[in-house]
N, C-alpha and C positions, 0 to 999 in steps of 0.2 A: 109598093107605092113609091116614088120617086120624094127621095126624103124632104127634100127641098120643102114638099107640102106641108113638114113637121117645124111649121111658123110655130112657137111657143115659147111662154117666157119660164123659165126652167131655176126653181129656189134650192142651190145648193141650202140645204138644211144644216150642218154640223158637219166637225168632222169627228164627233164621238163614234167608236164603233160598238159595237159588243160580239163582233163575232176578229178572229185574225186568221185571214185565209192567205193561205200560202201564198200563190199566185197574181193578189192582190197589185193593180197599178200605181196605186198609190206608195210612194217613197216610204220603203218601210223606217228607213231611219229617223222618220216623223212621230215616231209612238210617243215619245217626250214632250212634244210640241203643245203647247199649250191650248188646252180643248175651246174651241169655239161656237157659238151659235149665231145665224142667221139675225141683222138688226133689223127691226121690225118697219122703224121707220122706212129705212132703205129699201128693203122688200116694197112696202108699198107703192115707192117713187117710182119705182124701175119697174113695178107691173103700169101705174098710171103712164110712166111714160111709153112704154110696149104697145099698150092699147089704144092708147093719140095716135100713135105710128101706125098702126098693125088692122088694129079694131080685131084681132083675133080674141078667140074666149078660151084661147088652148095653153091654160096651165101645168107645169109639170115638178117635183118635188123628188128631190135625188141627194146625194151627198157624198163626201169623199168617205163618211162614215153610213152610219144608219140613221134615213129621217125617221123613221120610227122613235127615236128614242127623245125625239121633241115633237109629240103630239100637241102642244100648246100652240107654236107661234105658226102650225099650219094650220089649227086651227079659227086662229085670228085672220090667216094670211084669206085666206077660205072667205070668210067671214066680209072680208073689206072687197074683195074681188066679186061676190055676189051684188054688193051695193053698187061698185061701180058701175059693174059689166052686165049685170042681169044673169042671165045660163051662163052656166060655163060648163067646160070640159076637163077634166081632172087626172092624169095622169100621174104614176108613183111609183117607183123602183124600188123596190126591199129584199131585203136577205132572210126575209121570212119568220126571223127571230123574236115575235112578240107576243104578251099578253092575251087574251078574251078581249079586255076591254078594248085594247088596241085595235083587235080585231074587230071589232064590231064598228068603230071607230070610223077604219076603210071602208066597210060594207057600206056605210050610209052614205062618205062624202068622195068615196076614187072609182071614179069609170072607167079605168082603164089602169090594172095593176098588173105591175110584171116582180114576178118570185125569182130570185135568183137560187140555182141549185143543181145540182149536176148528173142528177140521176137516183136511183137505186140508194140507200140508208148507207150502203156500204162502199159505196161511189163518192157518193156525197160527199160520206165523214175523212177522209184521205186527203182533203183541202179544204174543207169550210168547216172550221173548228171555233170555238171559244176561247175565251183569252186563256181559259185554265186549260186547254188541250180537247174536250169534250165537244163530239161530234155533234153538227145542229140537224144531222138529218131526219130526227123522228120527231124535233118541233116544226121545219116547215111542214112536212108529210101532214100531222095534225094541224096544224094551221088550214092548209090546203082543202082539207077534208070539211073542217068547219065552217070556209067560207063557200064551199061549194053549197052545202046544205043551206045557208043564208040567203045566196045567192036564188038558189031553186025555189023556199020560202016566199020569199019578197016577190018571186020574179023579176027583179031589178035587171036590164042588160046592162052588165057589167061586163067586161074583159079579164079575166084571171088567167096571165101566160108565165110561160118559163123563159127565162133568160140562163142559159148554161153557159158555162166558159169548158171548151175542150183543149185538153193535154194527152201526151202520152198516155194518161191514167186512165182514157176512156177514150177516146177517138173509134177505134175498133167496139165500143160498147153501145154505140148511137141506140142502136134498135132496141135495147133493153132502156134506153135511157124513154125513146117514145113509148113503150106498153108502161113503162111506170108511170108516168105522168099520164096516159089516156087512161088509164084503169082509175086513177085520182079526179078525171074527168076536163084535165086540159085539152084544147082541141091547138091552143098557139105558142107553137116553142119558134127561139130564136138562139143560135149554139154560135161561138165565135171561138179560133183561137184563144189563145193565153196571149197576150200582147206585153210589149217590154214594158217596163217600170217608168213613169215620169221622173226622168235624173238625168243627169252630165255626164254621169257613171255607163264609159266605153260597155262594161258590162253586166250591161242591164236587163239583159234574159235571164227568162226566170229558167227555173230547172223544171221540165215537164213541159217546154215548151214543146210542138209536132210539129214536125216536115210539112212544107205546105199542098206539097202535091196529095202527101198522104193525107190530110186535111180534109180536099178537095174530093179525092177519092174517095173518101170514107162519109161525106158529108153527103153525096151523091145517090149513095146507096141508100142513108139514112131517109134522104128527102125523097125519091120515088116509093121506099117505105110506108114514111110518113102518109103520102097524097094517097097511098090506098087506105088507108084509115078514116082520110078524111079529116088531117090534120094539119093545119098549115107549118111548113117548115120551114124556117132563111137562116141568112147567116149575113156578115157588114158585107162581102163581097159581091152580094145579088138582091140588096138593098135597091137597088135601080132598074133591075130586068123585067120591071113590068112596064114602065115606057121610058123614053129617052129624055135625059135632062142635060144641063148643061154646066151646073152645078154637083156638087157629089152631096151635101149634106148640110144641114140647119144651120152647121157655124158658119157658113161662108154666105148666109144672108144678110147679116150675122140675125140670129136669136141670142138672147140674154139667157148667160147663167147666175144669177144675183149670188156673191159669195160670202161666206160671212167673216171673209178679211175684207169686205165693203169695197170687192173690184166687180166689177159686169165683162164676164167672157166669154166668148162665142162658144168654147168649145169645155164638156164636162171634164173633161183630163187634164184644164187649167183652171185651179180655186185659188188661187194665193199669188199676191206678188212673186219676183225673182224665179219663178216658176222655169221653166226649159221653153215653156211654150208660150213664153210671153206673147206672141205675136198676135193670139188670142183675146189678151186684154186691151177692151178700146170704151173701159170707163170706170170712172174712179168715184166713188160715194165721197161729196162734202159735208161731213157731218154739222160744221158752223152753218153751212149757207142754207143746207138741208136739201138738195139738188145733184145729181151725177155730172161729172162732167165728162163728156165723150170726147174720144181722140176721134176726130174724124179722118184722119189720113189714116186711121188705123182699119177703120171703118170700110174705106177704097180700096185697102193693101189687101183685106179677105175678101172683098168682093171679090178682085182681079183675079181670082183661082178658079179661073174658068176655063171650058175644055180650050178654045181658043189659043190661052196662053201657056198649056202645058205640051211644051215644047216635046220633048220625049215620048209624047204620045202619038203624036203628028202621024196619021194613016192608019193608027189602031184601029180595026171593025169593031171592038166591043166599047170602045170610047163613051158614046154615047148613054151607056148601060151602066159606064163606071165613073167619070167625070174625073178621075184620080184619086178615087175611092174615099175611105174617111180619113179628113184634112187633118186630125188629130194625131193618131198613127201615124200615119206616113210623116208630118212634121217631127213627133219623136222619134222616129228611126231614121229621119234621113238629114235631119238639119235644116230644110227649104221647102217650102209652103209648096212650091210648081215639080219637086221632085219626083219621078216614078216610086214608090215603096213596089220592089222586086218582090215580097212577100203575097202581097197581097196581088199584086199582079197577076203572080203565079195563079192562084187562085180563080180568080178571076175569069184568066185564058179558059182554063181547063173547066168549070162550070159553064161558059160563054157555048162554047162548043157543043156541051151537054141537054142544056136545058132550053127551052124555046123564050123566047122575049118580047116583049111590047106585047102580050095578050090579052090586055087590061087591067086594071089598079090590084095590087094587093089590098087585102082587108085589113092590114096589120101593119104600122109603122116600125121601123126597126127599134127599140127600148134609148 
């Protein structure tokens, strides 16, 4: 589905984590940083203002850490968004690492949850570890397992997908990565490279990063795999292949990420002032005045990132399918909003050529 549709106002929760995975985007040299949580007031503001704007009902709950580990002020946040909005729609990115109660938690108030996790127990534990070293792949697996049964109970349609991050350490293992997760009874994964670190830091590749062709190739095999199962498979680079946009993704309408250093940014890869990607932030919470105030020229500066004005793409066939793919990325690899990212490019081509396009909506937004 052509992400553009993924209007939502999106609550950085915390950047407490409880798990420390290798490969993680987030600036590891942050672990000191003093722990923060989402203000509540400012949450509210920033959905009532979304929804004057937007009238959309599509809430989403993410973090630099684990929003799991503040079940509270989503459930406030919850709480005041039914009174405003009436229905809403509920989306939740987690690393899987929680409680029963936690879990029962999501079962009642997230339609749409995506597990982060990278395969097989022994796949997994090799980069999504605990702060003491200890692998989390036998709590998501039970997690998983538990909320499938709840799931099936209630009858609820609910959404429970995987979000993977592929390395070296598994690229070549796609296929065992799909029978683990359909045998758990997932039908929606979505697998992305490993992507550089949010930092200034020349070298900001993580180790285990993969060649993008082989990427590409290997993603390929995985995804014709997959569709004979009867399992939906993507990945950020064919986030668009089901009709043409003009636009690459949510931050460039912009959607709000509400951060709880009390900025509003387009894009999840920018939570915090002085950030690399400031270019993302175009609003700032007045705690006295109790009101955000928005940069609107900052506002115009993301819109402009349209196929149009990316100059370096000018006669691409697949253009329309990629719009310059995810503005976040490519901003931290290349320096400039309108830049090709060669990475993801690659990708891109070599999928393009593969796979058929414009054949109608995915059922699955990208995470």
């Amino acid at each position: 589905m052509g992400h553009f549709r993924k209007n939502i106002c999106t609550f950085i929760v915390t950047n407490k984590c409880n798990l420390s995975c290798n490969y993680c985007w987030v600036n590891m040299e942050k672990d000191d940083y003093p722990k923060q949580v989402l203000d509540l007031e400012f949450a509210k503001k920033g959905l009532s203002d979304f929804y004057e704007m937007t009238k959309s009902n599509y809430l989403g709950f993410f973090a630099s850490g684990e929003p799991t580990l503040e079940i509270k002020i989503m459930d406030e946040i919850l709480e005041y968004a039914r009174d405003l909005i009436g229905d809403i729609k509920v989306e939740l990115q987690t690393n899987g690492c929680f409680n029963r109660k936690t879990l029962e938690w999501l079962h009642d108030n997230i339609d749409i949850l995506w597990i982060s996790g990278d395969g097989p127990i022994e796949i997994n534990d090799m980069n999504r570890t605990t702060k003491n070293g200890r692998g989390s792949g036998r709590l998501i697996e039970k997690n998983i397992k538990q909320l499938m049964e709840l799931k099936e109970q209630s009858k609820k349609d609910m959404v429970i997908g995987i979000r993977s991050t592929i390395g070296n350490f598994n690229v070549k293992k796609q296929k065992e990565l799909i029978d683990y997760y359909y045998d758990l009874g997932v039908r929606a994964i979505y697998v992305d490279q490993i992507c550089a670190q949010v930092s200034k830091d020349e070298n900001k590749y993580l180790t285990g990063e993969v060649d993008s062709i082989i990427f590409a190739q290997e993603f390929l095999k995985a995804y014709k795999y997959a569709k004979s199962l009867g399992v939906f498979y993507g990945t950020i680079a064919t986030m668009n292949f089901d009709e043409e946009v003009d636009i690459a993704c949510r931050s460039l309408l912009p959607a709000p990420h509400l951060t709880p250093s009390g900025i509003v940014s387009s894009c999840e890869m920018c939570y915090e002032e002085g950030s690399p990607l400031d270019i993302f932030i175009y609003g700032k919470w007045n705690e006295e005045k109790k009101i955000i105030e928005y940069d609107y020229n900052k506002i115009e500066k993301l819109k402009s990132r349209r196929v149009e004005n990316l100059i370096e793409c000018k006669g691409c066939e697949y253009i329309y399918n990629c719009a310059g793919s995810c503005a976040g990325e490519s901003f931290n690899e290349t320096g400039d909003l309108y830049k090709r990212n060669e990475r993801l490019c690659k990708i891109v081509k070599y999928l393009g050529k593969e796979l058929k396009r414009n054949e109608g909506i995915y059922p699955y937004l990208h995470p």
